[in-house]
OpenMM code with the backbone's topology and positions (N, CA, C; nanometers):
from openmm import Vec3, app, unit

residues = "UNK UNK UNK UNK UNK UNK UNK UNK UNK UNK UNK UNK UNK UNK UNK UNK UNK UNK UNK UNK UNK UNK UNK UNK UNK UNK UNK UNK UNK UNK UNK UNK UNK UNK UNK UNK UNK UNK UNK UNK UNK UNK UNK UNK UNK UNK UNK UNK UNK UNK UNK UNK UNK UNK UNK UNK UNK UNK UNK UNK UNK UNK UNK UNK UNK UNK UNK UNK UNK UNK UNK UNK UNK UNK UNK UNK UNK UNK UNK UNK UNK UNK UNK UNK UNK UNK UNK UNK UNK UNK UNK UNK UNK UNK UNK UNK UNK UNK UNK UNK UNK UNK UNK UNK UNK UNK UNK UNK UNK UNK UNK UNK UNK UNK UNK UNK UNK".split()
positions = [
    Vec3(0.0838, -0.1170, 0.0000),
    Vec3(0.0000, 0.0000, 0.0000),
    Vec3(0.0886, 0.1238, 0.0000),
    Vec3(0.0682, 0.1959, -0.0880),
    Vec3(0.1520, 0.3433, -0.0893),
    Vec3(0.0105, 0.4576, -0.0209),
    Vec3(0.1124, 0.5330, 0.0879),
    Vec3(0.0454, 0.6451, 0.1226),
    Vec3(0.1418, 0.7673, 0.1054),
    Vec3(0.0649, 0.8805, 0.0650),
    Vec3(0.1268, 1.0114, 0.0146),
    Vec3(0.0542, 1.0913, 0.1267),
    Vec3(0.1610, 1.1955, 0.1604),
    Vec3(0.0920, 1.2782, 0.2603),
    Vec3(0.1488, 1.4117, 0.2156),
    Vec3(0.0483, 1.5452, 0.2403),
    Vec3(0.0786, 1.6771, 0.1053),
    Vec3(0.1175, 1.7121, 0.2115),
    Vec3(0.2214, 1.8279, 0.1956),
    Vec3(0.2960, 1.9090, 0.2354),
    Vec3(0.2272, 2.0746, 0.2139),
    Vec3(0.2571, 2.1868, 0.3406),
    Vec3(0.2404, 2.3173, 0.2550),
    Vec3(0.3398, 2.4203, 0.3275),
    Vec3(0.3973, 2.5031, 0.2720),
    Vec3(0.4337, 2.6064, 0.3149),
    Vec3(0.3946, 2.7325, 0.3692),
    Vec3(0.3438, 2.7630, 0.4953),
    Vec3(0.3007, 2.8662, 0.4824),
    Vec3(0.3660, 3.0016, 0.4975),
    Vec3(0.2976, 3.1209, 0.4838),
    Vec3(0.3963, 3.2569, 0.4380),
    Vec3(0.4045, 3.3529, 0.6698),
    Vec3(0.4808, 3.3624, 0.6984),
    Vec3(0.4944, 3.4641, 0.7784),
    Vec3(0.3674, 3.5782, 0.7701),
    Vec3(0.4301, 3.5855, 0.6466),
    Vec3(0.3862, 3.7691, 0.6287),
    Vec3(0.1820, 3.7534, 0.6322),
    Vec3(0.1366, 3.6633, 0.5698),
    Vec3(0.0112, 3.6189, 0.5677),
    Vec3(-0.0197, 3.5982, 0.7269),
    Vec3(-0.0237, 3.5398, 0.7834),
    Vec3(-0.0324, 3.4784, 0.9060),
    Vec3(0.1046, 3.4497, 0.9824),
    Vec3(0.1244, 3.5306, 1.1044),
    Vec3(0.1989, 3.5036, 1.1908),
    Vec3(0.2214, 3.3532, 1.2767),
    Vec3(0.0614, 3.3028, 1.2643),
    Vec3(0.0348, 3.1972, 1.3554),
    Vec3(0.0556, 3.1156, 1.3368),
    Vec3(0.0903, 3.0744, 1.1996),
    Vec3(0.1263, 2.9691, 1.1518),
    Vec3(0.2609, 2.8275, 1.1602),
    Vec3(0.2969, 2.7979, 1.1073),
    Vec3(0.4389, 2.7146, 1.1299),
    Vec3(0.5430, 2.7950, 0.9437),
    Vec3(0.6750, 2.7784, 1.0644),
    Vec3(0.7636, 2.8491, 0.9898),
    Vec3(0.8275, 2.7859, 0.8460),
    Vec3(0.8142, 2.5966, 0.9141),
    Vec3(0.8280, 2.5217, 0.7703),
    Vec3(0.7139, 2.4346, 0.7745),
    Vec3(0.7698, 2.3391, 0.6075),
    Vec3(0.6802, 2.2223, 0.5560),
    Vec3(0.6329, 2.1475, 0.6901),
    Vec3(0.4503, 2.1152, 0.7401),
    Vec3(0.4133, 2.0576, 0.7908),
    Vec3(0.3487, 1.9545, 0.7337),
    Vec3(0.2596, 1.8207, 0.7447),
    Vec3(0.1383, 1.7193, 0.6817),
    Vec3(0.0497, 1.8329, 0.7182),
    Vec3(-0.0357, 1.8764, 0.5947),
    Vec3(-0.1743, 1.9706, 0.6143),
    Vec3(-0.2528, 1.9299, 0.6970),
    Vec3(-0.3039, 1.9561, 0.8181),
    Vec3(-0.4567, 1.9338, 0.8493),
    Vec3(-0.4145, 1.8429, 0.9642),
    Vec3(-0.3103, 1.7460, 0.9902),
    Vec3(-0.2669, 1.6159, 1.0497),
    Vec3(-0.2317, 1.7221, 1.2252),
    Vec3(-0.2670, 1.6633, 1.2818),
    Vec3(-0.2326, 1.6458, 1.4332),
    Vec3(-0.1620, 1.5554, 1.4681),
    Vec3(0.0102, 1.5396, 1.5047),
    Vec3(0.0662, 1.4428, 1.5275),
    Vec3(0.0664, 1.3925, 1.6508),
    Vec3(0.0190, 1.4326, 1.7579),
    Vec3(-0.0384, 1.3845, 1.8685),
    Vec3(-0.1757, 1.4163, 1.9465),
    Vec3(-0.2587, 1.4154, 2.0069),
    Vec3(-0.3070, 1.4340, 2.1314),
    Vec3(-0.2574, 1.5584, 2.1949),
    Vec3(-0.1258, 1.5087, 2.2832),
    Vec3(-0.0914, 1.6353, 2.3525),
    Vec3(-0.0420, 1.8183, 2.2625),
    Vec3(-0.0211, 1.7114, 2.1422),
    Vec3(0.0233, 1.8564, 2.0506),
    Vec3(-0.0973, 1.9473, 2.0423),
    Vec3(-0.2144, 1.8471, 1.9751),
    Vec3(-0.3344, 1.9521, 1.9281),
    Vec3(-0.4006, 2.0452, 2.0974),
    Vec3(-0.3768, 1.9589, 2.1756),
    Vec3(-0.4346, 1.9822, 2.3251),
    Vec3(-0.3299, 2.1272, 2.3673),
    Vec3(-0.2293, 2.1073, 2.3412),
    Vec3(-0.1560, 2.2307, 2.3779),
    Vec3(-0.1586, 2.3362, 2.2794),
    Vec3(-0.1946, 2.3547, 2.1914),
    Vec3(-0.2175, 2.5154, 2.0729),
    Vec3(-0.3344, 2.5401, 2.1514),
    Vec3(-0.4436, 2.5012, 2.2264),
    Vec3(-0.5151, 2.5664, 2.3267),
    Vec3(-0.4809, 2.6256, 2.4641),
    Vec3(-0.3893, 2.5777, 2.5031),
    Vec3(-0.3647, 2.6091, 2.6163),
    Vec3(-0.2486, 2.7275, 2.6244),
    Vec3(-0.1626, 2.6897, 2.5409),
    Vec3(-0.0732, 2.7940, 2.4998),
    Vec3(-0.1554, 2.9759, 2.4837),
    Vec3(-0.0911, 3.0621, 2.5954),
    Vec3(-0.1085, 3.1947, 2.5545),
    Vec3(0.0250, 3.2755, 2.5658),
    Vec3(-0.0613, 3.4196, 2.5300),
    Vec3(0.0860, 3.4987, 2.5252),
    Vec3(-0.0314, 3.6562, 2.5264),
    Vec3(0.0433, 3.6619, 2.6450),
    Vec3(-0.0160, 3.8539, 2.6637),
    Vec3(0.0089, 3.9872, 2.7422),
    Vec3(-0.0503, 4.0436, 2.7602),
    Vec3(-0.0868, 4.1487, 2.6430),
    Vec3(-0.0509, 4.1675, 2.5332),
    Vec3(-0.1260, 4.1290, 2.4137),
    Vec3(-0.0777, 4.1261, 2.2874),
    Vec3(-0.2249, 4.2005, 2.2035),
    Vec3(-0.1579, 4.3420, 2.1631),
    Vec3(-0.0369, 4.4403, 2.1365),
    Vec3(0.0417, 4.4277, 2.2739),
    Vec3(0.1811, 4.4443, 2.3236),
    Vec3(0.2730, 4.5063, 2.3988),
    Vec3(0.2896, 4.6399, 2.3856),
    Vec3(0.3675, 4.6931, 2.4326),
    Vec3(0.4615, 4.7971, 2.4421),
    Vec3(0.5830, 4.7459, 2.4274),
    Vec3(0.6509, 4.6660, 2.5331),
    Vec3(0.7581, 4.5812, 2.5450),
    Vec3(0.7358, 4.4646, 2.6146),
    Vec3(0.6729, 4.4291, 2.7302),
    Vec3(0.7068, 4.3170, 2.8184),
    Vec3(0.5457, 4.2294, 2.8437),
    Vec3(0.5455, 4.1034, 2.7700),
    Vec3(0.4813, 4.0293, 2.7439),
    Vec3(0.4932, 3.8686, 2.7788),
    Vec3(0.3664, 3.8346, 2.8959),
    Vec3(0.4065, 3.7206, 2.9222),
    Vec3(0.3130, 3.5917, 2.8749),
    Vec3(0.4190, 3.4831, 2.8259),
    Vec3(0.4083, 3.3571, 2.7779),
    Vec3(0.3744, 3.2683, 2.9181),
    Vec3(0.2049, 3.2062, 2.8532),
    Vec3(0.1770, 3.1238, 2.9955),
    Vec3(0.1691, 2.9975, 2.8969),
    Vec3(0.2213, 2.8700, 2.8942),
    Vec3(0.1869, 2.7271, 2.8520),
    Vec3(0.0623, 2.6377, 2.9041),
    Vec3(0.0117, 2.7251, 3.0272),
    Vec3(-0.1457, 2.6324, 3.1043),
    Vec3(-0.0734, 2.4919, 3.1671),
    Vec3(0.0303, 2.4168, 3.1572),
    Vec3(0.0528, 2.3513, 3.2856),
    Vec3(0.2229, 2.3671, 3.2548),
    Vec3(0.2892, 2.2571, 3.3751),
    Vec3(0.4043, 2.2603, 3.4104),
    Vec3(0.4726, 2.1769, 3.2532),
    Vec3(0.5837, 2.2565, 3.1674),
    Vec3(0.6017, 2.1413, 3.0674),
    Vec3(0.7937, 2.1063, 3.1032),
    Vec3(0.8173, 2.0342, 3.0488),
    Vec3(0.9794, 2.0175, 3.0772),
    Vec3(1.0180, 2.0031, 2.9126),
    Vec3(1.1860, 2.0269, 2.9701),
    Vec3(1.2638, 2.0708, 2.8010),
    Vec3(1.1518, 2.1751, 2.6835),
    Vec3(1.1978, 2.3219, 2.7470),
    Vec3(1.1289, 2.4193, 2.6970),
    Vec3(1.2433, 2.5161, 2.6052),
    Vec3(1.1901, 2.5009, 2.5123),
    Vec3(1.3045, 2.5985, 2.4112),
    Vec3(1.1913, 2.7096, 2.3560),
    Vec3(1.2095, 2.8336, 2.3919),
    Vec3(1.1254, 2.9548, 2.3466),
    Vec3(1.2307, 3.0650, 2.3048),
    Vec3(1.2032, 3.0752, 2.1165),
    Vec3(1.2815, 3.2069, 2.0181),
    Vec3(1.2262, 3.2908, 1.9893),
    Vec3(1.2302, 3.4030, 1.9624),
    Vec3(1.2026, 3.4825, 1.9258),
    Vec3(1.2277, 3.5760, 1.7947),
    Vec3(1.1791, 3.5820, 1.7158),
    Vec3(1.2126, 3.6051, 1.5688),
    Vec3(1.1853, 3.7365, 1.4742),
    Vec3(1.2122, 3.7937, 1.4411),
    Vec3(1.1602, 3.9355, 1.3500),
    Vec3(1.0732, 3.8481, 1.2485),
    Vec3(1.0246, 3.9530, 1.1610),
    Vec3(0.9441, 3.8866, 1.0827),
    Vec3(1.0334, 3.8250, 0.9304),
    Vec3(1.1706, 3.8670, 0.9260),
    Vec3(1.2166, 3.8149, 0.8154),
    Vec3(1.2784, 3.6506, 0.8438),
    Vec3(1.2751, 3.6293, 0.9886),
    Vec3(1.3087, 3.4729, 1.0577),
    Vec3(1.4704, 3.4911, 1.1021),
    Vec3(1.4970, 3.5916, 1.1516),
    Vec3(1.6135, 3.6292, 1.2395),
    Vec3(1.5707, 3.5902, 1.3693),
    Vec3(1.6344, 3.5155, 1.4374),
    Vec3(1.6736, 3.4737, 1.5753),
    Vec3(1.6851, 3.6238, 1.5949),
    Vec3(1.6367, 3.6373, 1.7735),
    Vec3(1.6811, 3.7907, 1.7732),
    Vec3(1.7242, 3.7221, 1.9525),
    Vec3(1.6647, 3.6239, 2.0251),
    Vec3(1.6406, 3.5337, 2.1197),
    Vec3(1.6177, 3.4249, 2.1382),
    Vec3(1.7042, 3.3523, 2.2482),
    Vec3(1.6349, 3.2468, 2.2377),
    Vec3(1.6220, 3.1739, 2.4269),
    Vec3(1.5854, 3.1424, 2.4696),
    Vec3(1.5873, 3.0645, 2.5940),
    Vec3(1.5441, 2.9126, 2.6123),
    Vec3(1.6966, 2.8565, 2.7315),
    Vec3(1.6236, 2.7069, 2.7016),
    Vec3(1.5758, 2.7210, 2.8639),
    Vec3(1.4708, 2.5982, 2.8636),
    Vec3(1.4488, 2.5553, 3.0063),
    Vec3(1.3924, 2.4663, 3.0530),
    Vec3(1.4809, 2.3679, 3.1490),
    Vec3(1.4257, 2.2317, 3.1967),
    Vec3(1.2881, 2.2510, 3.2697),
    Vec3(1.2410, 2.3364, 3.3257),
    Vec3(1.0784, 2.3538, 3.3306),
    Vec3(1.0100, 2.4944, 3.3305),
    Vec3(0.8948, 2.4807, 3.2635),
    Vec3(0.8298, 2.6218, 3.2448),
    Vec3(0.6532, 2.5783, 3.2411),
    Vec3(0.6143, 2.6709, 3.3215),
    Vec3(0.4765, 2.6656, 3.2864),
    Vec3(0.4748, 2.8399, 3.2252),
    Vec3(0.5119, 2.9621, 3.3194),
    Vec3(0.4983, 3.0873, 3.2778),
    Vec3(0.6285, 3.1364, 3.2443),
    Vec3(0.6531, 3.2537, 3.2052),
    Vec3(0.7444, 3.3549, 3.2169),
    Vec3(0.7139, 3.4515, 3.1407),
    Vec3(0.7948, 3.5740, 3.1636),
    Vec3(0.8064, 3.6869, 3.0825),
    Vec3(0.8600, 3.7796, 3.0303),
    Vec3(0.8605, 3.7963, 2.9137),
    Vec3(0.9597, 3.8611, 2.8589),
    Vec3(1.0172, 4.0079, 2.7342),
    Vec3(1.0617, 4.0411, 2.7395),
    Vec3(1.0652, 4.1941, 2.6902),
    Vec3(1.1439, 4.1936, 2.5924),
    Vec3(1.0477, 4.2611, 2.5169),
    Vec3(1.1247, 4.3265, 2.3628),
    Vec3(1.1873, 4.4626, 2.3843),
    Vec3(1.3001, 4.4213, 2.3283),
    Vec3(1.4455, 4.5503, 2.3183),
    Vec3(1.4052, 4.6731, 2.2834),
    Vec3(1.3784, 4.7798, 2.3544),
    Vec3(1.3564, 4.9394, 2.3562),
    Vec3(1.4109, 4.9441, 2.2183),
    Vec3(1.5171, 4.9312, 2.1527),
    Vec3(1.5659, 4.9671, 2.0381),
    Vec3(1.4957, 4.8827, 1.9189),
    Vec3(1.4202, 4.7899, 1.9157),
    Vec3(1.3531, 4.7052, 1.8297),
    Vec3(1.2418, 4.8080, 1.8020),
    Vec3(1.2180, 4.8065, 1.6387),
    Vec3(1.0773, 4.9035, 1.5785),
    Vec3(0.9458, 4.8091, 1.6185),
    Vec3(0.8646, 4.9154, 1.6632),
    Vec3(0.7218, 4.8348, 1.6794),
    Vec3(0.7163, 4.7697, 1.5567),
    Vec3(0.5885, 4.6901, 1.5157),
    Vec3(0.5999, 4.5759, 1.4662),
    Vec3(0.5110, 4.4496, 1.4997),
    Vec3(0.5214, 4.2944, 1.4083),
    Vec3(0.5033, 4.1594, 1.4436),
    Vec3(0.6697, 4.1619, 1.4610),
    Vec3(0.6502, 4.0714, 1.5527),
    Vec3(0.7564, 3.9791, 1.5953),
    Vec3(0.6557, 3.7896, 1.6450),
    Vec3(0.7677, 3.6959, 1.5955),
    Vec3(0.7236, 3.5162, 1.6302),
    Vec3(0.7922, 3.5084, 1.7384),
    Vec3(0.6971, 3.3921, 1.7987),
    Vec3(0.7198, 3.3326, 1.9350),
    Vec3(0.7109, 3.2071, 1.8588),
    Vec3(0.8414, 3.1194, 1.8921),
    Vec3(0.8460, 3.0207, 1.8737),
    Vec3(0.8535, 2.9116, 2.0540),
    Vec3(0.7951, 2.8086, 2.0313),
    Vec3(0.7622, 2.7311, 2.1568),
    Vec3(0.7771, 2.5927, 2.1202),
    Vec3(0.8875, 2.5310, 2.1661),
    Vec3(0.9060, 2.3893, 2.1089),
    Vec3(0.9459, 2.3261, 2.2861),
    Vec3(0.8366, 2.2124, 2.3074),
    Vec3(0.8435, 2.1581, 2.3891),
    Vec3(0.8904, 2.0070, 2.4145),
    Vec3(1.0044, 1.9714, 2.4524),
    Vec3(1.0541, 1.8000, 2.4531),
    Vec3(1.0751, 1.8076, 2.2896),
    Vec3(1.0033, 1.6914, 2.2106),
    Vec3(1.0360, 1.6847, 2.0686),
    Vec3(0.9081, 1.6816, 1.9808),
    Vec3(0.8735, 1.7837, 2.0922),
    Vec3(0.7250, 1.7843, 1.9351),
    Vec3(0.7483, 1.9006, 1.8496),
    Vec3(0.6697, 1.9078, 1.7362),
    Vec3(0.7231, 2.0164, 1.7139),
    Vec3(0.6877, 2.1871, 1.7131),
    Vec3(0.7512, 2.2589, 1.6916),
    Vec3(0.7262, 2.3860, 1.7433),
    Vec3(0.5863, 2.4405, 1.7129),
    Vec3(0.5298, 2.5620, 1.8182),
    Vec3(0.4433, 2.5930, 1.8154),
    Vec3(0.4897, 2.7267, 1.8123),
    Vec3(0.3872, 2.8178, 1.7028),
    Vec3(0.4076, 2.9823, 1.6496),
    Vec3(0.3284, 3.0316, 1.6899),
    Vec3(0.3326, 3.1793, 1.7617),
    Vec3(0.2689, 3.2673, 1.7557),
    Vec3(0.3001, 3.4319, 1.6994),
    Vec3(0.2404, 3.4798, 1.6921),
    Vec3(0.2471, 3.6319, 1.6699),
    Vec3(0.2599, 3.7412, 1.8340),
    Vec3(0.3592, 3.8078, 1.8228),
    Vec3(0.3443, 3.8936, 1.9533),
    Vec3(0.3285, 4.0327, 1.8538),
    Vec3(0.2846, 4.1052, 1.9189),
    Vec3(0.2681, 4.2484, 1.8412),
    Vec3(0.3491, 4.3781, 1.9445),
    Vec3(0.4464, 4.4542, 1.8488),
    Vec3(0.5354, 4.5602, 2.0003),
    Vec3(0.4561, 4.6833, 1.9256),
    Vec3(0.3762, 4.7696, 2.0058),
    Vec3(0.3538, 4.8857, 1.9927),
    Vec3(0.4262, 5.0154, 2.0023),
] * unit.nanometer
topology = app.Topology()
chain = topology.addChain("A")
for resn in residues:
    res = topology.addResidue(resn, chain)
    for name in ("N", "CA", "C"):
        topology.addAtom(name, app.Element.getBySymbol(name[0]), res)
């Protein structure tokens, strides 16, 4: 039996929320993955500067980047456990979108949009 599974790219600039590369369209690769893009927040969003990332429970091996919109690393933090924290965009950074990237253990990353006013 051959199975084909489609691929898509989506654009930044269209949607912030999206994923940065090729995902399976439509596919949920786990349970806990689809269960956590709900629980996952991030706010006050617009900011000014200092905006905090809540995950909704305790997760371990937490890697959270932070990205301009052309996909420059501008940050990055690792951490053996996180449920909250918070964190501030550089006085010298132009308002703007800026990505929150959230990759927990080895699933794979989860995107958001932060907005700096």
């Amino acid at each position: 039996m051959r199975v084909s599974v489609q691929t898509q790219t989506r654009s930044l600039i269209s949607n912030a929320n999206l994923p940065l590369r090729p995902e399976p369209a439509g596919i949920a690769l786990s349970t806990m993955e689809s269960n956590h893009h709900t629980l996952y927040q991030l706010y006050p969003n617009p900011t000014e500067a200092v905006f905090t990332l809540d995950l909704g429970r305790l997760s371990l091996n937490v890697t959270v980047e932070l990205h301009d919109l052309s996909g420059k690393l501008l940050k990055e933090q690792h951490y053996t456990a996180l449920q909250q924290t918070t964190w501030q965009l550089e006085h010298n950074w132009p308002q703007g979108v800026y990505i929150v990237s959230v990759q927990i253990a080895n699933q794979p990353p989860i995107y958001r949009k932060v907005i700096k006013q």
